[in-house]
C-alpha positions in Angstrom: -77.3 46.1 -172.3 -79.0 42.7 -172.6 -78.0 39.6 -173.4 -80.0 37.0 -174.9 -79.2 33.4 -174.1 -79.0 30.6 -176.8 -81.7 28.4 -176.6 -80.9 24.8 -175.0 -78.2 26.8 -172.7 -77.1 25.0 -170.0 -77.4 26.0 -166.0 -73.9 26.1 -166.1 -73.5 28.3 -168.5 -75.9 30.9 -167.6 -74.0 31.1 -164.1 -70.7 31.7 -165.8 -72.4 34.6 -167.6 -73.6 36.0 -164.5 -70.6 35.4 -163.3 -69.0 37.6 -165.9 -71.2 40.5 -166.1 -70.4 40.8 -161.5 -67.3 40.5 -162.5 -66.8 43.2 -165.1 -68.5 45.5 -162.2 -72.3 45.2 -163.4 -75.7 44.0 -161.7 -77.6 40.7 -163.7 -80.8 41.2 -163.9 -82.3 37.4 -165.6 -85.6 36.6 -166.7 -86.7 33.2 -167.8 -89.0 33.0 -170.8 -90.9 29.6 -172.2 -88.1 29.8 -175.3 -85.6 32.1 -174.1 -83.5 33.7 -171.2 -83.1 37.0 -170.9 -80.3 39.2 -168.8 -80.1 42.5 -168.0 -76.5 44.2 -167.1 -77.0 47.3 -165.4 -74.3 49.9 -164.0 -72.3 52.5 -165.1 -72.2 53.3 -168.9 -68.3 53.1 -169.4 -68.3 49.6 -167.4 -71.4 48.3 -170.5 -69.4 50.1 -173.1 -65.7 47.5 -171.7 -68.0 44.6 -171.4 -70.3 44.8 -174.6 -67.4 42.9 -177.2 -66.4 40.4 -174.3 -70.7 39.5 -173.6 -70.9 38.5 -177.1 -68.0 36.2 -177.4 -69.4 34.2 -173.8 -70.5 30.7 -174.4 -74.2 30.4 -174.2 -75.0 34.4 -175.2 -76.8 34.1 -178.6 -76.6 38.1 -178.6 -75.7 41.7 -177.2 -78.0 44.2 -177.1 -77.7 48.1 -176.4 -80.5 49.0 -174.8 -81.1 52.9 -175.8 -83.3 54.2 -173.2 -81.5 56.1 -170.3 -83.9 54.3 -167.9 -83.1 50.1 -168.1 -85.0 48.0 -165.8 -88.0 49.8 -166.4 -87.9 49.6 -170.0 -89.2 47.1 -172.3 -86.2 46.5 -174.1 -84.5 44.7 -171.0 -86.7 41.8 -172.4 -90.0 41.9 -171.0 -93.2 42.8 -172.3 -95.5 42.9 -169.4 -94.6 42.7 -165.5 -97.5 41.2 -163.2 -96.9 42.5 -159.4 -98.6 40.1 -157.3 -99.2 40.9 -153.5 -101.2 38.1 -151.2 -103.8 36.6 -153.6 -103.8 40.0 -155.9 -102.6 40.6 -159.5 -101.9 43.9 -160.6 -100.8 43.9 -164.4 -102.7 41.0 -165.6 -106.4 40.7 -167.2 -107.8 41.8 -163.7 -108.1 45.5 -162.9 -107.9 46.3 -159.3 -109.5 49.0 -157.4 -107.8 50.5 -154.7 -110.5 52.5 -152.7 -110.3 54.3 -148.8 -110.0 57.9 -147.6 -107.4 60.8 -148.0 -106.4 60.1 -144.6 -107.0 58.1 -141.4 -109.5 59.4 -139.1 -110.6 56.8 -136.7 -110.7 53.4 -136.2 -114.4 53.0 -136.4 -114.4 55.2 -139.3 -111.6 53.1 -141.2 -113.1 49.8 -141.0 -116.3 51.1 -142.2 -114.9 52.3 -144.8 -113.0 49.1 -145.7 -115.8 47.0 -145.3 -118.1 49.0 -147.7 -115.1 49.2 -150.7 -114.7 45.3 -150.6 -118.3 44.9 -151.0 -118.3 46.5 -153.9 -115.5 45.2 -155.5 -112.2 46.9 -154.1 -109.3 44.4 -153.3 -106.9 47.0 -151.5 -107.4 50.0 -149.2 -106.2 53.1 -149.4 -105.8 56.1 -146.5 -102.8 58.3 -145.6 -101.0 57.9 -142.0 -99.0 60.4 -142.8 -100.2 63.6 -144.9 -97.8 66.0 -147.0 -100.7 69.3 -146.7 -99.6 72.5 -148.9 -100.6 74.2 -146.2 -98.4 73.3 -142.1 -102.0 74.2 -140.7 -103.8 71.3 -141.8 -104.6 67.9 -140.7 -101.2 66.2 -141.3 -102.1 62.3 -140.5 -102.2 60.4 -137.1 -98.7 58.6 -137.7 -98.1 56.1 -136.4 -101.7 55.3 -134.3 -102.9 55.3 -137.8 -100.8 52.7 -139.8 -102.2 50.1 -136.6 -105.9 51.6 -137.6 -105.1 50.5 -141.3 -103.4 47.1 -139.7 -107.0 46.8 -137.7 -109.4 47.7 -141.0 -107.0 44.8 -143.1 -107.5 42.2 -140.3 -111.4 42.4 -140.2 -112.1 42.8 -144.0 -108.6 40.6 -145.5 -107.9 43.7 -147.4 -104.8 44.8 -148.4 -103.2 48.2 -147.2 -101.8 51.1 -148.8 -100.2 53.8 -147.3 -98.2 56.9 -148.2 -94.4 56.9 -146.8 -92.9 60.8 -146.7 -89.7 60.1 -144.9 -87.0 57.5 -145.4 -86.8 57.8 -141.3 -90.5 56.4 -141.4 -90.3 53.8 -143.9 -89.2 50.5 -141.4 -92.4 51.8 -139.7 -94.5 52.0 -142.5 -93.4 48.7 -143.8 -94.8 46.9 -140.2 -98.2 47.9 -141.1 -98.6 48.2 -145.0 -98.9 45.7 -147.6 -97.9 48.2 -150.1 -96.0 51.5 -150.2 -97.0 54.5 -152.0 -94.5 57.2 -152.4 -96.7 60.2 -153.5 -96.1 63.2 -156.4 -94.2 65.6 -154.6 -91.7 62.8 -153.5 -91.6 61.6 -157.0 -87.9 63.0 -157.0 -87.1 62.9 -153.6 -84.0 60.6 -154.6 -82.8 59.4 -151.5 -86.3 58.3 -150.5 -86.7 56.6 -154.0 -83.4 54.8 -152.9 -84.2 53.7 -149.7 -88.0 51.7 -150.8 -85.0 50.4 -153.2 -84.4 48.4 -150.9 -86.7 47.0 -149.2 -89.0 43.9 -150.5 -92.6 45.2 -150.5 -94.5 46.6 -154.3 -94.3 50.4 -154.2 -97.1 52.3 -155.9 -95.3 55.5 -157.5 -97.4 58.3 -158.5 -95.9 60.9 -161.9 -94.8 64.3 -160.2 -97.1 67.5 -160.5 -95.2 68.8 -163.3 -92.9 65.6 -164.7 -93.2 64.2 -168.3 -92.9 60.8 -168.9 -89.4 60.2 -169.0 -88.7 61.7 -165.5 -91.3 59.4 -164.3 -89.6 56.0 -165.5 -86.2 57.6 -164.3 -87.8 57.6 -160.9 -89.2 54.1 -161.3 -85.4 53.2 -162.6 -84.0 54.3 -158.6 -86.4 52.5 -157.2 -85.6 49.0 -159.4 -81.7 49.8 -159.3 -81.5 49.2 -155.9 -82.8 45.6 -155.6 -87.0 46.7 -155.9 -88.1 45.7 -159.5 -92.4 45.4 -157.9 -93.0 48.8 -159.0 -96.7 50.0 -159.7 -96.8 53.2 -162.1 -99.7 55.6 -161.0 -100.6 58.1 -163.5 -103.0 61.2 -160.9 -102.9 64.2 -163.1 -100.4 66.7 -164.1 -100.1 70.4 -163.2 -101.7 72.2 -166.9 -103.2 76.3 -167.1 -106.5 74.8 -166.6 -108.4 75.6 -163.9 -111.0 73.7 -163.3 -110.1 70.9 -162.1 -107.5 70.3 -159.8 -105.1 68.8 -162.3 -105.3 67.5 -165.8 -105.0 63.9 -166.1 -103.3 62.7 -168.6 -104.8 59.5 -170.1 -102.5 59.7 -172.9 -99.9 58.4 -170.5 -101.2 55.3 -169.7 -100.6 53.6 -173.5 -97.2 56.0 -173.6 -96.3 54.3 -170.6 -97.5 50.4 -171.6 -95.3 51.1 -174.9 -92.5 52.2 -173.1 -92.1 50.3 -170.2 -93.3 46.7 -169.1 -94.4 48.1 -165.6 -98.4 48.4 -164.6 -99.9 51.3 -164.8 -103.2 52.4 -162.5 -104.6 55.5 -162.2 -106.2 58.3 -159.4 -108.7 60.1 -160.7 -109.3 61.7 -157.7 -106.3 63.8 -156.9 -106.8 64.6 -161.1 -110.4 65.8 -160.7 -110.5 67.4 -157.3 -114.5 67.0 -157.5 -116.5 64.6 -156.8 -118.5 64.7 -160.0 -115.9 64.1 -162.8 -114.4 60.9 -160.9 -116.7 58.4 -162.4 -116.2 59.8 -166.5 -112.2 59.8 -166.0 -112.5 56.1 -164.2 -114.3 54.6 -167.2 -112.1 56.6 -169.7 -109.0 55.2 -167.8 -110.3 51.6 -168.5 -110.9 51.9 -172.1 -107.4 53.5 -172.3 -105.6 50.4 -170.8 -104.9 51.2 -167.1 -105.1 48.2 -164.6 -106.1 50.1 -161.9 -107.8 52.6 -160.3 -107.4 54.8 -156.7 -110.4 56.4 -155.9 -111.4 58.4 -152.7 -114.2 57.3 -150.5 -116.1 59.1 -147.3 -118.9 58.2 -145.8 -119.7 61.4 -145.2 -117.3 64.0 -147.6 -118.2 67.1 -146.3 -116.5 66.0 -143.1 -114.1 64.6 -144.1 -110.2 65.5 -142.6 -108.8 65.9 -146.1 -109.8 65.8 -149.9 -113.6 65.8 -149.2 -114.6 67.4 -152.1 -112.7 64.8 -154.2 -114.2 61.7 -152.1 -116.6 60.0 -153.1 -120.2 58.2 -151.3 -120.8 54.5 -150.7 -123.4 54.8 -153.2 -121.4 56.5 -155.7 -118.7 54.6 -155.3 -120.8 51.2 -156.2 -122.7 52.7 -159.0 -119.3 53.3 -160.6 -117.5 50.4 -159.8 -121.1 48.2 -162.1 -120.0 50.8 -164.5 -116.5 50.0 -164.9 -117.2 46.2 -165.0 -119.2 47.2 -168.2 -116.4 49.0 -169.7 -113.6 46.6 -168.6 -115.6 43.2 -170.6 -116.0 45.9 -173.5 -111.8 46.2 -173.3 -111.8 42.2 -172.8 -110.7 42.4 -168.8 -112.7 42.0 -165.7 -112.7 43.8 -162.4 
């Protein structure tokens, strides 16, 4: 349920309405508009259903509204149209896409910091790289841990970048939270509810990528733990769904990204790596992602792919990597936003 606040109401009475809505067993969740305020009661459906004929009476509420969509905070009807997440002196949200660019995973320090440097000069504003890697396979290169969150901590202090970094394991996630600027919590953990829970509750933006198999809704549900537990900086990431085709790795679904924006007031970036697989189809499903509204992008870079611990075949050059990002500054002016 929201309420929406008379306009001219008094400080007063918009803390005896928060007042209220605690009291009848429900969490406030206010936003603050040039014309109008804006609060959000979130809890348990019986505990809306008691309160809804007592909101409308309260002195100052102009209006009650039912919100109809099982997931609340993430929805657009709680009263906001577009949520900017701002982390050090980046905006994700806003008119400016941001790249996100850096390897699967951490291999060396050396290797790291080259890597940064070469992504901010060509336009990325956050690095990427796993610490820890969830493999299909227990044989594989699984991440360095913990020596490679302080490799990502090195590579951030020499280029000013931001960080990124995967966290598997609620266990791991004060850890992670030393090192990172922001915490990605990846498909398969999409549902992994008492991890979604736990970032709850800590203050740093959380980039959550759609399960292999999830629609839409089940996505925004997951984004709904996350914010119901005290963490409303949530980033949508949109990296491909698992389809009967083939030949890719997965099929991305660029219909999401305007499904989502209409749904929800939450950013929405995209991975066309992890959707592609290859190299080759990175740079056509980048551009498309632009043009359909996304304001982002995660992209996979190796110096060298071929030897790359993880994901080589998905990663892409320096050069590449450049070419593209001139090519997505051409389509992001066409869409009337800048990268």
């Amino acid at each position: 349920m929201i309420l929406i606040l008379k306009k001219g109401v008094t400080e007063d009475q918009v803390e005896y309405v928060l007042k209220k809505i605690e009291q009848a067993g429900l969490k406030p969740h206010i936003s603050k508009g040039a014309d109008v305020t804006v609060i959000g009661c979130i809890g348990h459906e019986d505990a809306v259903k008691a309160f809804f004929e007592e909101a409308q009476a309260l002195a100052g509420v102009d209006k009650a509204i039912r919100i109809s969509k099982p997931y609340k905070l993430a929805s657009k009807e709680i009263g906001k149209e577009k949520s900017i997440i701002k982390i050090g002196n980046v905006e994700i949200g806003g008119d400016k896409i941001a790249i996100i660019a850096g390897p699967c995973a951490v291999e060396t320090l050396e290797n790291i910091t080259d890597i940064a440097e070469n992504v901010k000069d060509a336009g990325a504003v956050i690095l990427r790289g796993g610490a820890f890697k969830p493999r299909t396979s227990p044989y594989t290169f699984q991440g360095l841990g913990e020596e490679g969150l302080k490799f990502l901590g090195e590579a951030r202090k020499r280029t000013g970048l931001l960080v990124v970094t995967e966290v598997m394991d609620p266990r791991d996630l004060d850890l992670v939270c030393r090192y990172a600027d922001i915490i990605q919590v990846g498909a398969r953990n999409m549902q992994n509810f008492r991890l979604l829970q736990e970032v709850g509750m800590v203050k740093k933006p959380v980039i959550l990528k759609r399960g292999l198999c999830s629609t839409i809704q089940e996505f925004l549900m997951s984004a709904e733990y996350i914010m119901s537990n005290g963490n409303e900086s949530v980033i949508l990431c949109e990296r491909g769904i698992r389809t009967y085709e083939t030949s890719t790795r997965n099929t991305l679904d660029l219909s999401a990204i305007p499904v989502l924006k209409r749904l929800s007031h939450l950013p929405v970036i995209v991975d066309p790596s992890h959707a592609a697989g290859v190299w080759y189809y990175i740079e056509s499903l980048s551009l498309a992602a632009i043009a359909a509204g996304a304001d982002g992008l995660m992209i996979e870079v190796h110096p060298m792919p071929e030897k790359a611990y993880s994901d080589g075949a998905q990663s892409l050059k320096y050069d590449t990597f450049s070419k593209l990002i001139g090519k997505a500054k051409l389509v992001a002016n066409a869409v009337n936003r800048n990268i």
